[in-house]
N, C-alpha and C positions, 0 to 999 in steps of 0.2 A: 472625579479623579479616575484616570482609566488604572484596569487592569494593572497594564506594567506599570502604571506608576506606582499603585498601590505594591506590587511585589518586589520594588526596588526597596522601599521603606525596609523589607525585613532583609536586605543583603543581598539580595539574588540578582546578577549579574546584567547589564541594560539591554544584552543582546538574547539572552534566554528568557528575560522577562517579556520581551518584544515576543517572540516566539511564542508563549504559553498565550497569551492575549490573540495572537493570530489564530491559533488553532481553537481558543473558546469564542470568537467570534465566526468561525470558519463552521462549528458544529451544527450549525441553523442550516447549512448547506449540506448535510452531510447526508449521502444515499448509503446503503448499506446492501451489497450487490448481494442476488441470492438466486439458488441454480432454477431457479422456478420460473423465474424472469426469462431465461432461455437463454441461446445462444449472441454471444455482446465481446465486443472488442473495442478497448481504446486506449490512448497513448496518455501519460499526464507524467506528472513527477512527481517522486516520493517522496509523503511529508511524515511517513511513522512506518516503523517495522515493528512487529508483538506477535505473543505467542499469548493464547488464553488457553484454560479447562474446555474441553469439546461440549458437544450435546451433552446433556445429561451427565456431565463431569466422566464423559469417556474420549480418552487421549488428547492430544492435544489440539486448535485448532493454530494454524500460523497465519496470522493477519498483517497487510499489508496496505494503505492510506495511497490513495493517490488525489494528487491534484488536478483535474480535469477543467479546464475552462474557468476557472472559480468555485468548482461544486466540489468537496470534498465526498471521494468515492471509496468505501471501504471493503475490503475483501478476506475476510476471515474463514477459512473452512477449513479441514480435518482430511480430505481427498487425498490419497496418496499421491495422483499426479499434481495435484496442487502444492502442497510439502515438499517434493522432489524438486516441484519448479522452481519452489522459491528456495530451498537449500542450492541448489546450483546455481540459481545468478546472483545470491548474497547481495537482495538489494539495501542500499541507504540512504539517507534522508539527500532531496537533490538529485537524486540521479533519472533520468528520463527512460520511463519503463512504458513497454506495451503488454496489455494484460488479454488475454484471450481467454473464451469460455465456451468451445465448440456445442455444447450440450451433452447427452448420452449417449456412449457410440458402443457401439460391442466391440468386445474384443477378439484378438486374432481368432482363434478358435470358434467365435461366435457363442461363446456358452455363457457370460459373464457381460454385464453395463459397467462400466466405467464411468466416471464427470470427468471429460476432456478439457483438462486446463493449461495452459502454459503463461509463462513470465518470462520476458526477453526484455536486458538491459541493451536500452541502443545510445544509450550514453553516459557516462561516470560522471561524478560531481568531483570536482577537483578534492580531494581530503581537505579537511576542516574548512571547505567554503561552499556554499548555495552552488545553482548549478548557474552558471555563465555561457549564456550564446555565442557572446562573441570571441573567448578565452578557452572553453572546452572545447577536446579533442575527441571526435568519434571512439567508441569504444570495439 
């Protein structure tokens, strides 16, 4: 018996049981981006928006799931320009996001490193539906 079927048994709804069963089959696939990796960009769609405890339970990290090719790609860090990016495009499940990770750059003044990140929504998911190629509207 799959997943959603088994979570149907206790009530839970055919289209979010489908959903939770996606994503527990989807975690076999799952890379876990990390600034060590170095400089990386790419396009997918967003399958989870989250906040966790940072390093060592200091501040918060804001995590963001993307779907890339079939490979579930996760992105969780604590970066101020990372937080910022992702508070400004208020990404959500569906929407077609490009995630950038320039590396360490200094800053204007030269005195300080930064982790150069940014999050750019280049397409909305229509509210309460998946994201649709042929039906969405550029954002």
């Amino acid at each position: 018996m799959s997943i959603a079927d088994q979570l149907k048994k206790y009530g839970i709804d055919s289209a979010a049981a489908e959903k939770v069963e996606q994503k527990v089959q989807n975690a076999g696939n799952r890379r876990y981006f990390k600034t060590a990796d170095g400089p990386q960009e790419f396009v997918g769609v967003v399958t989870d928006v989250f906040t966790k405890p940072g390093f060592n339970g200091q501040g918060t990290d804001y995590g963001v799931a993307f779907d890339v090719d079939g490979e579930e790609i996760v992105v969780a860090q604590g970066a101020t320009a990372w937080v910022s990016s992702v508070q400004k495009a208020n990404p959500a499940e569906g929407d077609v996001a490009v995630f950038r990770y320039g590396g360490k750059k200094d800053n204007k003044a030269g005195t300080n490193k930064y982790h150069d990140f940014s999050l750019t929504i280049a397409k909305r998911a229509n509210a309460g539906e998946g994201f649709n190629p042929s039906t969405d509207t550029p954002f």
